[in-house]
N, C-alpha and C positions, 0 to 999 in steps of 0.2 A: 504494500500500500504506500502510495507515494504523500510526501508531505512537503510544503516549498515552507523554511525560511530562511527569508533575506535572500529569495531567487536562487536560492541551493536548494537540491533534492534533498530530500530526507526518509529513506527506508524506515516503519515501521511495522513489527509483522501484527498482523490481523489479530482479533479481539478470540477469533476460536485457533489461533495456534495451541493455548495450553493444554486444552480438550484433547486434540488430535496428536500433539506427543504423548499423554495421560495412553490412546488410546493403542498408541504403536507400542508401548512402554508392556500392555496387557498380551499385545499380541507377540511380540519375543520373549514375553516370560514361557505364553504355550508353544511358542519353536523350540524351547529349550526344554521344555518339559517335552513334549513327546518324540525329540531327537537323541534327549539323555537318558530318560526314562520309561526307554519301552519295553524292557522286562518287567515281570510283574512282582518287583521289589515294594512293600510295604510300609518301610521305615522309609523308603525315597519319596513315594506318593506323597507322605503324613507331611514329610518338608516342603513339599512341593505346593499343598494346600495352604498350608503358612504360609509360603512368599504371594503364594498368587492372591490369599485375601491379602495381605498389607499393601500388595501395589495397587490390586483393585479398588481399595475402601479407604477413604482419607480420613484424619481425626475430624471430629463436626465439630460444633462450637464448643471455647473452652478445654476442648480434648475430649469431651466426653460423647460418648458415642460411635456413629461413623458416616461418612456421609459417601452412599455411592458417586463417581466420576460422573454420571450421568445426572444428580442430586445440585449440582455445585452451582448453578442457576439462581437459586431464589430458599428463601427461609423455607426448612422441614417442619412437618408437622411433628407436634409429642410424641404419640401414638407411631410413627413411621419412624421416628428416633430410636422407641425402645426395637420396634421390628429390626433395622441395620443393627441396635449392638448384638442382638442374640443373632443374627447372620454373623458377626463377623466374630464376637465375644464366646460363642455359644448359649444356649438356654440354659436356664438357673430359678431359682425359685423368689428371688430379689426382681427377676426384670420381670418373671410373670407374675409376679403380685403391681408392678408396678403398672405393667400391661391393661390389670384385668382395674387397678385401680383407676386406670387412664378414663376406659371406659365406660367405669358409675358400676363396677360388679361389684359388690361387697356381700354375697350370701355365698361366696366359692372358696374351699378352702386349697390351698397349694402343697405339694410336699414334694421335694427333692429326696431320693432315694438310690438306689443304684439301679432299680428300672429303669430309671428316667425321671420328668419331673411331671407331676400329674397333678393338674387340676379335678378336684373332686365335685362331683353334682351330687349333694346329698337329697334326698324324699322331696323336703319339705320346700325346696328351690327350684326343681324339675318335673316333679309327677306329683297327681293326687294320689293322697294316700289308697295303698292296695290296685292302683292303676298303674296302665305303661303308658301311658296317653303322654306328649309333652306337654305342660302347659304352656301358657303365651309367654309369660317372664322366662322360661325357661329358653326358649327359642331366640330369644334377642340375647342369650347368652352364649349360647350356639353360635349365633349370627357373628359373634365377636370370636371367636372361639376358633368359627372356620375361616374367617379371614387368615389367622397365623398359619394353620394348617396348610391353607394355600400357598402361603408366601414363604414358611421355611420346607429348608432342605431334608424335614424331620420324617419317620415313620410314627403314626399315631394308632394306640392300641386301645377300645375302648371295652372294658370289663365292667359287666352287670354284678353287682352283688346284692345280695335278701335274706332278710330271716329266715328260721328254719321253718316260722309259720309264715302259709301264703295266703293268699285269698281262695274262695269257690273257684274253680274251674282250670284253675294250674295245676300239675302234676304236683310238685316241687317246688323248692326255691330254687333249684338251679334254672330249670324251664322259665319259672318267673323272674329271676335274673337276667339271661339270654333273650327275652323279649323288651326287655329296657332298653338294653345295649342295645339289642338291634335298631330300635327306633330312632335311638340316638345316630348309628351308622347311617341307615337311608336319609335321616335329615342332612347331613355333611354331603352324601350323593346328592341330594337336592340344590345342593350349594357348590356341583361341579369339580367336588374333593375326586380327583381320579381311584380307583376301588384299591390301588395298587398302591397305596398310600398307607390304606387303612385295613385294621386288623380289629374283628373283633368276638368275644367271649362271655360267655355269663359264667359265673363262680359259684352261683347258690351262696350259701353259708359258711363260706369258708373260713369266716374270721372267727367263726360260733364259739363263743367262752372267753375270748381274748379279751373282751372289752371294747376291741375295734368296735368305732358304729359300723352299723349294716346298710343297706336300704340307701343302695348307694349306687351311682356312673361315675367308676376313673375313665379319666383321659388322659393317656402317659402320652408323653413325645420321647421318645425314641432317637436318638443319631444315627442313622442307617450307614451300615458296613460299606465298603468302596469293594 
């Protein structure tokens, strides 16, 4: 781009050069990945994810966060803030509490475990009692629920759990379990969650004596294997 002062030329480079180094920067990290790392070395892949998120994802404001290359435009939303750190940070039971507080949930409980990190649907936030039915509040927490689903790189497993007493016309509490979850899974397909995503289970009474509460949908996310 040319610029005159004082009837001298003046080169300056264009407003999108930093973009387009940013983006050739992405693209010789994958020539060098898939020209160094074409055996199916493991410990190489796990490095090679590391470089490629830190060149892909820049600090966001403050440092905190990450703001994708394609992000670097204009102010990010909260909610889209916490989504980049758990892409780049991983999931954690701090960002999905922070997540779910973003979005006005406050009836979901979180746990980090070695599953994974699992947002809980207990009874009384999801189903009427002795039904599989979702109710309406339940569904607007789904609706926040499957957006992540979408957007991370996660596998999500959804397990039915129930008392050892069920209602009329159940077998079981497992049966009555496995029909939660399941309601829970076709709602997420409703929401274009691909099937290959999602896993899902009823447990019946598995926690029976522990103390664990019962009458319950986890929703683990999962890091799925390379």
């Amino acid at each position: 781009m040319k610029h005159y002062i004082d009837d001298e030329q003046v080169y300056v480079s264009p407003p999108w050069m930093p973009l387009f180094l940013s983006l050739m920067l992405v693209l010789l990290t994958l020539f060098i990945f898939f020209t160094t790392f074409a055996e199916k070395d493991k410990t190489k892949i796990e490095t090679f994810k590391k470089l490629f998120r830190q060149n892909l994802l820049m600090p966001g404001k403050d440092r905190k966060g990450a703001l994708s290359i394609f992000d670097l435009g204009g102010p990010v939303e909260p909610v889209r803030t916490i989504v980049n750190r758990m892409k780049s940070e991983g999931i954690n039971k701090k960002l999905m509490d922070d997540f779910l507080t973003l979005n006005q949930i406050m009836d979901l409980r979180v746990m980090d475990g070695t599953r994974g990190v699992a947002v809980i649907l207990p009874e009384v936030a999801a189903f009427e009692e002795g039904k599989t039915g979702l109710t309406r509040e339940s569904r607007r927490y789904l609706d926040s629920i499957a957006f992540l689903v979408s957007e991370l790189p996660y596998l999500v497993e959804i397990r039915g759990y129930a008392a050892s007493r069920v209602p009329p016309g159940f077998t079981d509490a497992l049966e009555f379990s496995a029909r939660r979850a399941v309601n829970v899974y076709r709602y997420f397909l409703e929401k274009d969650i691909p099937p290959v995503k999602l896993k899902v289970s009823g447990c019946g009474d598995a926690f029976q004596g522990s103390g664990v509460p019962q009458d319950k949908v986890e929703i683990i996310f999962k890091e799925a294997d390379l």
